[in-house]
KOLRO-468782 format. One record per residue: x, y, z of N, C-alpha, C, O in turn; residue number from 1. Coordinates in pm, 1 decimal. Atoms other than C-alpha are relative to their C-alpha. Layout:
KOLRO-468782
npx / npy / npz / capx / capy / capz / cpx / cpy / cpz / opx / opy / opz / num
X / Y / Z / X / Y / Z / X / Y / Z / X / Y / Z / NUM
...
//
This chain:
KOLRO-468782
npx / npy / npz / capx / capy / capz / cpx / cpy / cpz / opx / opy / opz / num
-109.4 / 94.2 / -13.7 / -96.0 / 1580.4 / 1957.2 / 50.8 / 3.8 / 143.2 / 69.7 / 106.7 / 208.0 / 1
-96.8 / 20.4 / -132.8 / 68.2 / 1459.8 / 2268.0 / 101.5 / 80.8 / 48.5 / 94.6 / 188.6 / -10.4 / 2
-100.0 / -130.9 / -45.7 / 359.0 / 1669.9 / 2440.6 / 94.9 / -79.4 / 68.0 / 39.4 / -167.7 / 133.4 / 3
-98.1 / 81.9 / -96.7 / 674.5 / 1508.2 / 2613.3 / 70.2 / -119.2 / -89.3 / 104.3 / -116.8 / -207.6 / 4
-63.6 / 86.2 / 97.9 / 822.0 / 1155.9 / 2562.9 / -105.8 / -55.1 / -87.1 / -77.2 / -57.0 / -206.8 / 5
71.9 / 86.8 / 98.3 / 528.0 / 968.6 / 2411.5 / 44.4 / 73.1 / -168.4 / 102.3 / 20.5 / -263.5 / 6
-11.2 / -167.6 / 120.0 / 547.2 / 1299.8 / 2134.3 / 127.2 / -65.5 / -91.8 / 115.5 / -113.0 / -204.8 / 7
-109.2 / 8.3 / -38.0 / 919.0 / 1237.6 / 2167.3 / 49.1 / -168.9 / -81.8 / 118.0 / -196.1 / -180.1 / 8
-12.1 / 161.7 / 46.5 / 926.2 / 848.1 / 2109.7 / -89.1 / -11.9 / -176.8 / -42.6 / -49.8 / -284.3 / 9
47.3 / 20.2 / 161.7 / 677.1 / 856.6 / 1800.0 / 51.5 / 53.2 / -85.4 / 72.9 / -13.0 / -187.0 / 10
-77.6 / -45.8 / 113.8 / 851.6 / 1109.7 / 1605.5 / 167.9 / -99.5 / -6.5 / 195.2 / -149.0 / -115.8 / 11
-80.4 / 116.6 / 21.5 / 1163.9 / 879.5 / 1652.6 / 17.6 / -132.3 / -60.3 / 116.8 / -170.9 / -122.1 / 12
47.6 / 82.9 / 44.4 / 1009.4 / 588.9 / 1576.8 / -18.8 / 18.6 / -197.4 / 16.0 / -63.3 / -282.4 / 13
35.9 / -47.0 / 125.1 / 895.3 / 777.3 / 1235.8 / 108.7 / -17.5 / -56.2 / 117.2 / -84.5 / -159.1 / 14
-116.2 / 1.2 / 68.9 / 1246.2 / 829.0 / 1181.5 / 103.6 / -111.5 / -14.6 / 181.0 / -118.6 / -110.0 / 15
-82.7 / 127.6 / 19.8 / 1429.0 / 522.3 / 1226.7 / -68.8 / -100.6 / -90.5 / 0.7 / -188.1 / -142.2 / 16
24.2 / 102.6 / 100.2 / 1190.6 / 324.3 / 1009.7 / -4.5 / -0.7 / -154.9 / 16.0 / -87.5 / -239.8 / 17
-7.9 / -9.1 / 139.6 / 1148.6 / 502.9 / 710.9 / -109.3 / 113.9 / -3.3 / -143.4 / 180.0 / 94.8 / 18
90.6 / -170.3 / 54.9 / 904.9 / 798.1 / 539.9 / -92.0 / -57.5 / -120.2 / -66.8 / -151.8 / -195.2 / 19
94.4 / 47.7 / 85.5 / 610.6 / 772.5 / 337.3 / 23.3 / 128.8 / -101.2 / 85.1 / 222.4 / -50.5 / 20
-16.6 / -95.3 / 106.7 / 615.2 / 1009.3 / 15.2 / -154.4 / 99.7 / 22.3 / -264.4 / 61.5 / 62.3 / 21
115.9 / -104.4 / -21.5 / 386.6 / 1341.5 / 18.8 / -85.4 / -70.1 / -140.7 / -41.6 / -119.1 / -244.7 / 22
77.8 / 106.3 / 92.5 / 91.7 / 1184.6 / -166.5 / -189.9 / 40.9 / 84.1 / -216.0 / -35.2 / 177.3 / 23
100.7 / -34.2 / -40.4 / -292.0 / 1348.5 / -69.3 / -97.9 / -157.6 / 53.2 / -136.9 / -266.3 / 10.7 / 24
84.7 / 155.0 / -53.8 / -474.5 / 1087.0 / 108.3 / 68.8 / -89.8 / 94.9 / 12.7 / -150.8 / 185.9 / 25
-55.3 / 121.6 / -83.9 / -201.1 / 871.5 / 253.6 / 31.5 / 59.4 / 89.1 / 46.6 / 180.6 / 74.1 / 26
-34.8 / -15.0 / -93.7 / -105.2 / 867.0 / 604.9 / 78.7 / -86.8 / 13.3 / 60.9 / -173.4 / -72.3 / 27
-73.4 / 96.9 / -67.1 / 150.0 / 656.1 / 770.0 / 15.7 / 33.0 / 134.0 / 36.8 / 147.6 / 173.7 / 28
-17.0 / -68.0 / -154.8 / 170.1 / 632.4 / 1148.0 / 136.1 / -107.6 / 45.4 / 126.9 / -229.1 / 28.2 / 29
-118.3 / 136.6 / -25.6 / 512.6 / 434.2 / 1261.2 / -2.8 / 16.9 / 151.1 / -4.4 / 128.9 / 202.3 / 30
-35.2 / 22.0 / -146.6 / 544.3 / 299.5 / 1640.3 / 118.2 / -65.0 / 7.9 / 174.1 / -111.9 / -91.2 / 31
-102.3 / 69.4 / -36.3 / 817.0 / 157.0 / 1820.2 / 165.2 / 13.5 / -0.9 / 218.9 / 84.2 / -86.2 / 32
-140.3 / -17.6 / -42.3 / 1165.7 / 148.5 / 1916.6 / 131.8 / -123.3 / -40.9 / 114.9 / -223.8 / -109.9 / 33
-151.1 / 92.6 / 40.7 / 1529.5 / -39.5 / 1875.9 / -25.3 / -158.0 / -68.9 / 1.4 / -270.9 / -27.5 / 34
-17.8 / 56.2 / 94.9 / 1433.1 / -183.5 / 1540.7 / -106.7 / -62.2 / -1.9 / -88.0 / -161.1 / -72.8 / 35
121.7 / 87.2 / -23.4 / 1093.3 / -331.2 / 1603.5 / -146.3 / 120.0 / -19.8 / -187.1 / 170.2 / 84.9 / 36
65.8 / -57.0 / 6.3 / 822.1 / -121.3 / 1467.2 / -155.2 / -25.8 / -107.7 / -165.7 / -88.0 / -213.4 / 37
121.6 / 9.5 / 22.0 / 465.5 / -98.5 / 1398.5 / -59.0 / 144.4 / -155.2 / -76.5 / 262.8 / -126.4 / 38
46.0 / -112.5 / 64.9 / 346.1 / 114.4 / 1062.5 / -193.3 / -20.0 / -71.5 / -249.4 / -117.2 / -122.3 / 39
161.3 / 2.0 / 39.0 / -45.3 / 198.8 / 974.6 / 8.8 / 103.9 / -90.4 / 45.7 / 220.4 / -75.9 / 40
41.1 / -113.1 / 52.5 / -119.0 / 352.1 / 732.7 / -143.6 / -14.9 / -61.5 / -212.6 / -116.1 / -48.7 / 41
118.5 / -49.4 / 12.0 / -414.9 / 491.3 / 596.1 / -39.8 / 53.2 / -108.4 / 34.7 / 143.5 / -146.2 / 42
-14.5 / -70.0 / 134.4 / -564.0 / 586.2 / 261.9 / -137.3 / 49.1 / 46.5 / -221.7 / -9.4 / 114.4 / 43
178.2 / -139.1 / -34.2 / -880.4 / 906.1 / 284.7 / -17.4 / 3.5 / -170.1 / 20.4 / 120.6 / -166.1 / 44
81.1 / -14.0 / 80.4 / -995.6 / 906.9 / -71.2 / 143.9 / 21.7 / -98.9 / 149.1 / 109.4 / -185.2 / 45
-119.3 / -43.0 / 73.5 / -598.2 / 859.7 / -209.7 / -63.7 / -53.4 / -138.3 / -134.6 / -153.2 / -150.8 / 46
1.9 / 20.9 / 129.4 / -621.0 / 877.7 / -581.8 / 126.3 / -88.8 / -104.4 / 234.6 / -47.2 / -145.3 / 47
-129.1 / 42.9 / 80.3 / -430.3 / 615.5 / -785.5 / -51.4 / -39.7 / -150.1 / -111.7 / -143.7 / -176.5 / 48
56.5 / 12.0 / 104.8 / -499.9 / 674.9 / -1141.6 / 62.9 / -144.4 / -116.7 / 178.7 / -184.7 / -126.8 / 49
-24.3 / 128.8 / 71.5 / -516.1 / 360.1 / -1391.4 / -8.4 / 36.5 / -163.1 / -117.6 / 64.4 / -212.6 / 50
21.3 / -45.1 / 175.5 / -443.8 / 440.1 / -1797.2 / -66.4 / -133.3 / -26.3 / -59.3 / -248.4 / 16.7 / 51
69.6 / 132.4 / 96.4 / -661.4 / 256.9 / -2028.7 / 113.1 / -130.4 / -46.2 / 102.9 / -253.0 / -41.6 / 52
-140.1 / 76.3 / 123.3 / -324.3 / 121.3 / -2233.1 / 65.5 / -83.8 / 61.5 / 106.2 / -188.7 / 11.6 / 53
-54.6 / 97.1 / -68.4 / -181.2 / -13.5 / -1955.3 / -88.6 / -152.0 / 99.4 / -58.5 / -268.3 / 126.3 / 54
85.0 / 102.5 / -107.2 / -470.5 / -177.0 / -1723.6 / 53.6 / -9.5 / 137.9 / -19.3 / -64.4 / 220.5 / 55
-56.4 / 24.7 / -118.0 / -236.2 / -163.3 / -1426.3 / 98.8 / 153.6 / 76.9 / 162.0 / 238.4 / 13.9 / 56
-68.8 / -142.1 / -71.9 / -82.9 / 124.7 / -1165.6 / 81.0 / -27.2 / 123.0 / 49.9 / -125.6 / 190.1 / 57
-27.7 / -2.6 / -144.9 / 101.8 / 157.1 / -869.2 / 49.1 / 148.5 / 66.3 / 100.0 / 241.0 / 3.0 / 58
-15.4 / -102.4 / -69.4 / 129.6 / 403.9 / -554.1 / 78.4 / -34.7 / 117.0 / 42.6 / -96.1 / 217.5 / 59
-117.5 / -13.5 / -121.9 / 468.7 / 445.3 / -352.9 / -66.5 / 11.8 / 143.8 / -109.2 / 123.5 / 173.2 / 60
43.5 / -12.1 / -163.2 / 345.4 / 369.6 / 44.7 / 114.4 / 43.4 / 75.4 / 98.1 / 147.3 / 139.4 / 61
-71.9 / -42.9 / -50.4 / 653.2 / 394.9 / 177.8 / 175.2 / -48.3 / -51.7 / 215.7 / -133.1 / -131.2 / 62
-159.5 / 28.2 / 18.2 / 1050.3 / 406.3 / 186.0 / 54.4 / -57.5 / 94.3 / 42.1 / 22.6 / 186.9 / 63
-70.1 / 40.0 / -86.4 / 1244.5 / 193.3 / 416.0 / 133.1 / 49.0 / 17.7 / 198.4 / 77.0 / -82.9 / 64
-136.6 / -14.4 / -40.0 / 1558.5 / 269.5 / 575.8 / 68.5 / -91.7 / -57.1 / 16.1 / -193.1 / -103.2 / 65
-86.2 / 112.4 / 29.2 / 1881.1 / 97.6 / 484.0 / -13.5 / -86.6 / 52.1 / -74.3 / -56.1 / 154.8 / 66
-3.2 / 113.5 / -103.2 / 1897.1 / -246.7 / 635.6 / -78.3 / -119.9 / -53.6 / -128.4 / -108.1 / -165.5 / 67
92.0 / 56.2 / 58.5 / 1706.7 / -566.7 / 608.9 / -74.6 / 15.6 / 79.9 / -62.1 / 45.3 / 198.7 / 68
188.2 / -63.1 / -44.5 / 1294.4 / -522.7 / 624.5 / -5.8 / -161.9 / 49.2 / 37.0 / -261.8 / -8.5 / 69
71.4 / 164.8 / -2.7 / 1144.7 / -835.0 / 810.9 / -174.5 / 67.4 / 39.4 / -223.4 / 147.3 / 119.3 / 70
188.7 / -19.1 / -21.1 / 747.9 / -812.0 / 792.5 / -39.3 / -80.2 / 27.5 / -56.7 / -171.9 / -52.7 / 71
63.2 / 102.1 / -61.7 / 600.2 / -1005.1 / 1046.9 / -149.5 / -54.4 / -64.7 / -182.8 / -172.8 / -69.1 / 72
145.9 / 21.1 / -22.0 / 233.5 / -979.4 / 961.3 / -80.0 / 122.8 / -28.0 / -43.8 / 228.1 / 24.5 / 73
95.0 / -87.1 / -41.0 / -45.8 / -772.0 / 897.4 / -148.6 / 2.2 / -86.0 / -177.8 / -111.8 / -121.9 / 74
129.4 / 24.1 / 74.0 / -384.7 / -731.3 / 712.5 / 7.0 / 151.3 / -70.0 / 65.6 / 245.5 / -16.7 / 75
41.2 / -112.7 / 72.8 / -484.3 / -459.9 / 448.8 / -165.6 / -16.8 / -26.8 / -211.9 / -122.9 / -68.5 / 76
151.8 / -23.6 / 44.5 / -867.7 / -359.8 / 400.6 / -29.4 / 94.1 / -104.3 / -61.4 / 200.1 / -50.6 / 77
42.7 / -130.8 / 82.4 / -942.9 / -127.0 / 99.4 / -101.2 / 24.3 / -54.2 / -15.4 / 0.8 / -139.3 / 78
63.8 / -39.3 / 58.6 / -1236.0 / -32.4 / -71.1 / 11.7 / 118.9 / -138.8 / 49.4 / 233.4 / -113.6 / 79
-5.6 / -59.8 / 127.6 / -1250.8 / 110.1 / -466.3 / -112.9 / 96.3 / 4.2 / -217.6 / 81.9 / 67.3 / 80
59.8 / -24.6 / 94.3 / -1383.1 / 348.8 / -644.9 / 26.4 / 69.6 / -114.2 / 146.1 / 68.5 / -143.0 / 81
-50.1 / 5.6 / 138.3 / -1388.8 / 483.0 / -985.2 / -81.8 / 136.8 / -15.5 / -204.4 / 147.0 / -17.3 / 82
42.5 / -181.4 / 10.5 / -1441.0 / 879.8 / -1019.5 / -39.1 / 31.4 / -129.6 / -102.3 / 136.9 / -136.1 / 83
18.2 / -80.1 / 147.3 / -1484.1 / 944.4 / -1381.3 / -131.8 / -143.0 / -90.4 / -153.5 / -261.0 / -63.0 / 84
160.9 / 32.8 / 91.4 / -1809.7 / 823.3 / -1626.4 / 43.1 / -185.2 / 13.9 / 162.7 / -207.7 / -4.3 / 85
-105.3 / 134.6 / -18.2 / -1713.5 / 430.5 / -1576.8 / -80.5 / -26.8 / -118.4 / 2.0 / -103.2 / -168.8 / 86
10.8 / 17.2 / 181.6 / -1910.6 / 388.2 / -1971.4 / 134.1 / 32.2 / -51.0 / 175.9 / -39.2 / -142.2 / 87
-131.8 / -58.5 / 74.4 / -1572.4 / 571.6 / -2054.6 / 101.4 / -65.2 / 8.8 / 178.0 / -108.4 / -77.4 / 88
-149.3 / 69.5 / 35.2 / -1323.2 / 425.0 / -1884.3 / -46.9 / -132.4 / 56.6 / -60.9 / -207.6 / -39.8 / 89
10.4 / 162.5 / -31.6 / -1412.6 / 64.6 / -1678.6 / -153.5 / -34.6 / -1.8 / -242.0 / 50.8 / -5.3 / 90
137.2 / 61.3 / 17.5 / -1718.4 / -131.7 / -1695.9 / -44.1 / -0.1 / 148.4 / 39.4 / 18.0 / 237.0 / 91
11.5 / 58.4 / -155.4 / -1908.2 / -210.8 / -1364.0 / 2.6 / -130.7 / -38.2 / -11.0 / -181.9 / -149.3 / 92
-25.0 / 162.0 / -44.9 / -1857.6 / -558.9 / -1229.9 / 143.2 / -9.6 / -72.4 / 171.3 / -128.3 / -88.8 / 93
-98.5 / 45.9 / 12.8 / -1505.7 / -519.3 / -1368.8 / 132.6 / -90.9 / 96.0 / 183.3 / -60.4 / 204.0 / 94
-149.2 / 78.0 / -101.2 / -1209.1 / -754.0 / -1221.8 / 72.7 / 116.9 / 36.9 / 83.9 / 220.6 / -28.4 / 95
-110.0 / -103.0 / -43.7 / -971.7 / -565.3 / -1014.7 / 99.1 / -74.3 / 144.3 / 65.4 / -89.9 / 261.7 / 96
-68.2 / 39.3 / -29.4 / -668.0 / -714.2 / -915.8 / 105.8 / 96.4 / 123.6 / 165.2 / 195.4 / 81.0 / 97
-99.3 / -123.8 / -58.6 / -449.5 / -531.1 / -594.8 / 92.0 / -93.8 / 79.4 / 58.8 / -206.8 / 115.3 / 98
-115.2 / 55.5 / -85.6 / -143.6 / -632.7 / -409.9 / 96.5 / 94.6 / 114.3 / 65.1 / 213.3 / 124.5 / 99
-106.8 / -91.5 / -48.1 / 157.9 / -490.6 / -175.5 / 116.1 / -69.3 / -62.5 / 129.0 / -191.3 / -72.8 / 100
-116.2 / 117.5 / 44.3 / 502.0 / -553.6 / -336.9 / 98.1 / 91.9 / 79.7 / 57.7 / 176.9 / 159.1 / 101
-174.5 / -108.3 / 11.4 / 905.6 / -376.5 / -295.3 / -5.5 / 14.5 / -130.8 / 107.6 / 53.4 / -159.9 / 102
43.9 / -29.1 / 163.5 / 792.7 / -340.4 / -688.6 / -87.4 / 66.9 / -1.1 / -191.1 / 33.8 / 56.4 / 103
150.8 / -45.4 / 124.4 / 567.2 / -104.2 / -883.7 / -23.0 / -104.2 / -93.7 / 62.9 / -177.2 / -143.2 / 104
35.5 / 97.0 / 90.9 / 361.1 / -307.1 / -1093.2 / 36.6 / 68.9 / -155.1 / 34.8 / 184.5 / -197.4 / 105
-49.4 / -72.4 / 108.9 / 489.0 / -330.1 / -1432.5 / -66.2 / -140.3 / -97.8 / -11.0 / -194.3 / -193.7 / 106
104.8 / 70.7 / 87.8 / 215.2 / -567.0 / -1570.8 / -112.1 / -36.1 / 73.5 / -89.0 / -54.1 / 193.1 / 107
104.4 / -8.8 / -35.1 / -141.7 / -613.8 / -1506.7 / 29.2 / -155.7 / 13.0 / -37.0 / -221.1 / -67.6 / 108
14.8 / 134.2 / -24.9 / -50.8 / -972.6 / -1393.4 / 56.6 / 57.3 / 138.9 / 155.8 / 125.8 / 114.3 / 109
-118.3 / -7.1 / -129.7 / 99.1 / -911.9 / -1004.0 / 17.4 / -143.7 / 45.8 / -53.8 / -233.3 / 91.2 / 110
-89.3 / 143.7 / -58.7 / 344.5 / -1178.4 / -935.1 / 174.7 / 78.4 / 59.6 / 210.3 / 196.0 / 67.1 / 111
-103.4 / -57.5 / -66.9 / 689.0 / -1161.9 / -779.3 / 5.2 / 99.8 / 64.1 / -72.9 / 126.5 / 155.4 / 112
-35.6 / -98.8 / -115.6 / 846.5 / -874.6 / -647.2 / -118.1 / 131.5 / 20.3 / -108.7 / 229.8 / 93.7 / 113
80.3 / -121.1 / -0.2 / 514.5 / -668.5 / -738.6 / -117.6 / -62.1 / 113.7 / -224.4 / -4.8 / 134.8 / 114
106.5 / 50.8 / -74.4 / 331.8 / -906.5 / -484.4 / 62.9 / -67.0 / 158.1 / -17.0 / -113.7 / 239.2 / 115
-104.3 / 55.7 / -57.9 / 613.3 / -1026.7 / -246.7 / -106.0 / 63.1 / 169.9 / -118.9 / -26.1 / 253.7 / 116
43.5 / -3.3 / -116.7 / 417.5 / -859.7 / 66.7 / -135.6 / -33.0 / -15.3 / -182.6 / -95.1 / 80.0 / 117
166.4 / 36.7 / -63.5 / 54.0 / -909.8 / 39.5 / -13.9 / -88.3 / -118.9 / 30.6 / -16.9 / -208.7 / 118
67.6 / 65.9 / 104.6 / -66.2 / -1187.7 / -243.2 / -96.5 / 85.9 / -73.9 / -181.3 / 162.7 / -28.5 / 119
104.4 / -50.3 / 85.2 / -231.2 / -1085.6 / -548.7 / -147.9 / -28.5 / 27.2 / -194.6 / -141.7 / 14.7 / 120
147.1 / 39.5 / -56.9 / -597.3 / -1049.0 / -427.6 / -110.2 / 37.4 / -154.4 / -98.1 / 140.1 / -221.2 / 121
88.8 / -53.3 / 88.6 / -888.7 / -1059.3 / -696.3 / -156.6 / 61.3 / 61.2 / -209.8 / 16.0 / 162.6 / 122
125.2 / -71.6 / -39.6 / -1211.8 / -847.3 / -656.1 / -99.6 / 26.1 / -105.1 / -44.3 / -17.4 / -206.1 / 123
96.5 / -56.5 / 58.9 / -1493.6 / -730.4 / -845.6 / -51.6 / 122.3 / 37.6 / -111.3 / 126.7 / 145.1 / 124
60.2 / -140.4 / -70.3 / -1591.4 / -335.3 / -825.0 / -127.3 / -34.6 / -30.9 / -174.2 / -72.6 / -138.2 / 125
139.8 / 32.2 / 3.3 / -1923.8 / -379.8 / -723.6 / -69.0 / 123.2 / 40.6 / -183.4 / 101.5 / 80.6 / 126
40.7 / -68.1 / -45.1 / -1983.5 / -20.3 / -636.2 / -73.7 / 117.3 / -157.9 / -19.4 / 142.5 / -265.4 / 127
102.5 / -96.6 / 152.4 / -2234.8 / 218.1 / -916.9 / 51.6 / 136.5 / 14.4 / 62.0 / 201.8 / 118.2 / 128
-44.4 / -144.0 / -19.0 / -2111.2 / 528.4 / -991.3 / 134.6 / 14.9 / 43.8 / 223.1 / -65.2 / 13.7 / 129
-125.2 / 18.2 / -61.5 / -1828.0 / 662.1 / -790.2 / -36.5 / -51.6 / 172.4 / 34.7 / -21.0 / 268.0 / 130
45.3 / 56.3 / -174.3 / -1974.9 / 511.2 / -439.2 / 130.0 / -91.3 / -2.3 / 187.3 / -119.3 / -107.5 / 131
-72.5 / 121.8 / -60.1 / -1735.6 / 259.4 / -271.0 / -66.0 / -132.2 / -73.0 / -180.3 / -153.4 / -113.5 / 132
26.7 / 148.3 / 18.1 / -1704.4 / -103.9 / -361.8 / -24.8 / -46.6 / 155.5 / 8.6 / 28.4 / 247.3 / 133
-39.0 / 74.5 / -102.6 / -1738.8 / -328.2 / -83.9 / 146.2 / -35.7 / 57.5 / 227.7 / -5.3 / -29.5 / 134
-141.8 / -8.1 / -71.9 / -1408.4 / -390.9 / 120.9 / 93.6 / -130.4 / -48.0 / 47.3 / -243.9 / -36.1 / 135
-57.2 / 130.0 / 30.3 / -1171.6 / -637.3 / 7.4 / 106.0 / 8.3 / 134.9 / 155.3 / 115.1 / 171.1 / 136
-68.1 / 40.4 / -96.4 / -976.4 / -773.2 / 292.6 / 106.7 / -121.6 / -25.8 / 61.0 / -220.6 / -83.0 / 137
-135.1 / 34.0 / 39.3 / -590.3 / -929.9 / 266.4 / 64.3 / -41.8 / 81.0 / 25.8 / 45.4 / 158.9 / 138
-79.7 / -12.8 / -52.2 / -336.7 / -1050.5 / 495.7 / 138.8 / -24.1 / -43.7 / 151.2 / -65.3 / -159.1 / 139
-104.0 / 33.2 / 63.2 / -4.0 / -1092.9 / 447.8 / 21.3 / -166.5 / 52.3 / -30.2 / -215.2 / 152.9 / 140
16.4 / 182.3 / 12.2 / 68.8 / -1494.8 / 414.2 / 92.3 / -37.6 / 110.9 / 65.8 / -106.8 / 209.2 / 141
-77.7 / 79.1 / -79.5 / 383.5 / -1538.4 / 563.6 / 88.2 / 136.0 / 36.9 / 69.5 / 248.9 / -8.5 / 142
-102.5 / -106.8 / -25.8 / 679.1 / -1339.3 / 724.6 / 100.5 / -26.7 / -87.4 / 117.1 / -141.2 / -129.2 / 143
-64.8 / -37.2 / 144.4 / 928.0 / -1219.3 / 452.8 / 103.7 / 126.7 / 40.3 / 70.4 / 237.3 / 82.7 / 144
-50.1 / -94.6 / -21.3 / 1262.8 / -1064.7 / 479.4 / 44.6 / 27.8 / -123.8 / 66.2 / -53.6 / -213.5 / 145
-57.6 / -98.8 / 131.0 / 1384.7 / -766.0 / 220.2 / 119.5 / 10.8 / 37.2 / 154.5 / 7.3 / 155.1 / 146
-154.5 / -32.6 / -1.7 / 1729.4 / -709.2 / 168.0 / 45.2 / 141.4 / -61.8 / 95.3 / 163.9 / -171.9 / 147
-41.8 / -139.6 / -14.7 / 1788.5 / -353.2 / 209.2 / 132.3 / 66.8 / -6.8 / 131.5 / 188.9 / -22.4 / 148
-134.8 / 13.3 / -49.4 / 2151.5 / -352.1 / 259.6 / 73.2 / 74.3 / -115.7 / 170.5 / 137.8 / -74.9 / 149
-47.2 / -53.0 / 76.6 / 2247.1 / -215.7 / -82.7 / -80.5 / 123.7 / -39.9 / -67.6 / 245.6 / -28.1 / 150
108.9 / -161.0 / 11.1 / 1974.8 / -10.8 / -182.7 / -165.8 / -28.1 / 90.3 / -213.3 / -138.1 / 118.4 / 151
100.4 / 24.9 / -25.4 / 1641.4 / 88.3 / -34.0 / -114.1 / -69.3 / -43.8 / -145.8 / -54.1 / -161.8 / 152
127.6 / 50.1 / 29.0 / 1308.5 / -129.1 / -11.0 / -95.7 / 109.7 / -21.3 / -69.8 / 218.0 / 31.1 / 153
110.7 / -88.4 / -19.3 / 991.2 / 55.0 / -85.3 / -85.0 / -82.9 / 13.8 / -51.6 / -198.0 / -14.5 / 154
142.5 / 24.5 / 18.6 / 641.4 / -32.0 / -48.6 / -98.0 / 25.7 / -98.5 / -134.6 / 143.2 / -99.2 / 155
117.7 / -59.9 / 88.6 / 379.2 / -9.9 / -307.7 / -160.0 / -104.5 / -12.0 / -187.2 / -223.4 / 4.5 / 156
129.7 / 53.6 / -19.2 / 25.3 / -62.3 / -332.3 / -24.8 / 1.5 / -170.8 / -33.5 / 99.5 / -244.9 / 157
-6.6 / 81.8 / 164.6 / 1.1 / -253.3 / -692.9 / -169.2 / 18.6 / -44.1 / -244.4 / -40.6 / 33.5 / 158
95.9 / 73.2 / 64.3 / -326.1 / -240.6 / -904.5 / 21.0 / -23.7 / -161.5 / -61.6 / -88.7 / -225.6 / 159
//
């Protein structure tokens, strides 16, 4: 890691925008200064498990600070896969629906506030075994402000 202000400025940055939840796999990296900031994050092999009963999950990305969120823009890329016997639990070539909302999904349909940052994207896991699917690629549509002001926004990554 860096040493001085750059060091200095990013951990700041971290802190004025908000915190991602301890969660194996995810990263968040936040840039930027007086209210204008840049966050990446990053998923390494994060696990977000899906019950049969329900068909649908979600995984907390991050917490925003008080205030209102405006999200200019950005793109998400992810790639699936499916760790356990998929005879057991999903079929291959199953549909698989993912989004970003300020909602956990709380039905295997994502609409509203469970889709409010990135549009419900559809996919097909096309990957055998537990290998990777191919990449599904997302942007966000339009810029969209949250109203933070009473209680915090979060982030979640909807399937």
């Amino acid at each position: 890691m860096t040493r001085g202000l750059p060091r200095t400025l990013s951990r700041a940055a971290a802190r004025e925008a908000g915190l991602a939840p301890p969660k194996l796999g995810l990263k968040a990296v936040t840039t930027g200064q007086g209210g204008a900031f840049r966050s990446v994050f990053s998923f390494n092999a994060m696990q977000v498990p899906v019950a049969d009963a329900q068909a649908y999950a979600s995984q907390k990305l991050f917490d925003f600070l008080d205030g209102k969120i405006r999200i200019k823009g950005g793109t998400a890329r992810l790639q699936f896969a499916v760790l356990t016997t998929r005879a057991a639990t999903i079929n291959d070539n199953a549909a698989l629906t993912w989004s970003l909302g300020s909602a956990a999904a709380s039905s295997a349909t994502l609409a509203g506030t469970m889709a409010n940052v990135l549009a419900s994207t559809a996919r097909t896991l096309d990957g055998a075994g537990a290998a990777l699917s191919t990449a599904s690629t997302a942007d966000v549509a339009a810029a969209l402000t949250l109203d933070g002001t009473a209680t915090r926004v979060d982030l979640y990554l909807n399937l």
